[in-house]
N, C-alpha and C positions, 0 to 999 in steps of 0.2 A: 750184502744186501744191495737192491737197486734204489738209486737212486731217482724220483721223480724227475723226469724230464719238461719244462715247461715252454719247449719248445713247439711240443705237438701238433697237430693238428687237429680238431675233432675228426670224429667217424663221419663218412658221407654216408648219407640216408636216403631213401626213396627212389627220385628220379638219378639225384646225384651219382648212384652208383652204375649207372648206365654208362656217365660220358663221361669221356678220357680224362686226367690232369691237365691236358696242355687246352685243352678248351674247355674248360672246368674256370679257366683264368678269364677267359675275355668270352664269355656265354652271347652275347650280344652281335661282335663282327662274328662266332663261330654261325649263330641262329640266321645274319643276313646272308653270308655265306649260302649256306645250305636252301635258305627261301632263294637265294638267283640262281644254282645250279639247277634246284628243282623245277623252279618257271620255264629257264632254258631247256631244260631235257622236257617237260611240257609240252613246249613248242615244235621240237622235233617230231617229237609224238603223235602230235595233233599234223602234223606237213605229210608225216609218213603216211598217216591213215587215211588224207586226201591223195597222197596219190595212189595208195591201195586202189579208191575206187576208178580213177584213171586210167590203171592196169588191162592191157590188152589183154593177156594171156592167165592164165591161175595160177603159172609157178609164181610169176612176177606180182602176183597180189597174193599169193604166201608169203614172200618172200617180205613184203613193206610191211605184212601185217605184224611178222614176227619181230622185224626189228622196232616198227612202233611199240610193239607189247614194252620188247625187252627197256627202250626209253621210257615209255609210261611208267612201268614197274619202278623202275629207279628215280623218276620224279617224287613217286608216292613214297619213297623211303626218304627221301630229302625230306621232303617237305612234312613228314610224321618226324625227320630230326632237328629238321626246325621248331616245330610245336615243342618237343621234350625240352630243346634246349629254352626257350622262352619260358615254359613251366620253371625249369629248374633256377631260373634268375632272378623269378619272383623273392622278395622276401617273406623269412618267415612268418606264420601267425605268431602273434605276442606271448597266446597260451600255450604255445610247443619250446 
């Protein structure tokens, strides 16, 4: 027979099953974290797309535009895991 282990952990639920163990630990520096890379990469984003419109030529403002997107794109994922991880730090409701 096994024996009950009461070392366990509970099962993670909801949001919890998203984010990893090791920032599962410190949800808070993981959630500021990811809110400065996303501001940062923002910022790129937002530099790149002014100088899009500066662009002499159209490869050259292809070229700002796509690398702004690919910046932008990755801010918004930061900063959508920064939201998750702040959700998930919250404390429980009383009735759950």
């Amino acid at each position: 027979m096994h024996a009950s282990d009461d070392n366990t952990t509970p099962p993670r639920s909801g949001v919890r099953r998203l984010i990893s163990p090791i920032e599962l630990r410190h949800l808070r520096s993981a959630a500021g974290l990811r809110f400065t890379a996303g501001g940062f990469q923002l910022g790129i984003g937002v530099v790149l797309l002014g100088l899009a419109r500066r662009a002499e030529t159209t490869p050259d403002r292809r070229k700002c535009h796509r690398w702004a997107a690919w910046f932008l794109v990755n801010a918004a994922l930061q900063l959508t895991g920064g939201c998750l991880d702040m959700v998930a730090d919250r404390p429980a409701r009383p009735g759950t």
